[in-house]
N, C-alpha and C positions, 0 to 999 in steps of 0.2 A: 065654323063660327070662331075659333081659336086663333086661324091663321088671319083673319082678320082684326082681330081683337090686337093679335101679336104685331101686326103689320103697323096698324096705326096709332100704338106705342112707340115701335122703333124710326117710322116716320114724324113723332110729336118729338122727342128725342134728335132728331136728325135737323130739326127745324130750329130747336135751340141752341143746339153747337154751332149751326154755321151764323145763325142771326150774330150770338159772340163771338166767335170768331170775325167777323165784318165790323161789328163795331170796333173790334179791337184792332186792329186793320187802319180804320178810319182816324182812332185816336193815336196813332205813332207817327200819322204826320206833323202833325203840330204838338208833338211829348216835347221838342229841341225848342217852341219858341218860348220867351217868357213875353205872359202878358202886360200891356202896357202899365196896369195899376197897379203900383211901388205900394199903397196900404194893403192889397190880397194877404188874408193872415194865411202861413205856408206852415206845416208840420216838419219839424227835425225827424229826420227817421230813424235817426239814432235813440236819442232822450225824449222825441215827442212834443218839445216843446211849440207852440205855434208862435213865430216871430212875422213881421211885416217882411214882403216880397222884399221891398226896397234897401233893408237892412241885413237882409241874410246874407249867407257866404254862400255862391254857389260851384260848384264845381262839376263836369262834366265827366262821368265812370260810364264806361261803356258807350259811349252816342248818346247816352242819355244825360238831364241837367236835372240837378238834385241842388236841394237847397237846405241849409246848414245852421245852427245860432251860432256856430263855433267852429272856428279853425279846427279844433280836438276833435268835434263830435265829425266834420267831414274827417279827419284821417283815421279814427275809425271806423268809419265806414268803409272807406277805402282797403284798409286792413282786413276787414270782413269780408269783402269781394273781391281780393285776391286769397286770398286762401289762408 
């Protein structure tokens, strides 16, 4: 009764990694575009501010495109992910 019990925990467990794993999968194709609408309000990831798409400073660290309120706040960040 145990091995069972155990079994279909570690398969309910095995079902939610890979389902996240695949979405995350799914979402790294399109992480490089930016969408068309310049109002989308975007989060600074540095200070958190939210500024419009269309007005932010974006810059590309890693293959990935990150969006900015400020020159400072991207090379900070940049400073922060090199080391």
């Amino acid at each position: 009764m145990y091995r069972i019990i155990f079994i279909l925990i570690l398969l309910t467990v095995l079902y939610f990694l890979l389902r996240s794993a695949i979405r995350e999968f799914k979402g790294r194709g399109a992480s490089g575009r930016l969408p068309v609408d310049k109002d989308q309000m975007v989060q600074d990831p540095v200070c958190h501010v939210f500024v419009p798409r269309g007005t932010a400073v974006t810059e590309v660290i890693g293959g990935q495109t990150y969006c900015f309120c400020s020159r400072g706040c991207a090379a900070t960040f940049q400073k922060r992910m090199t080391g």
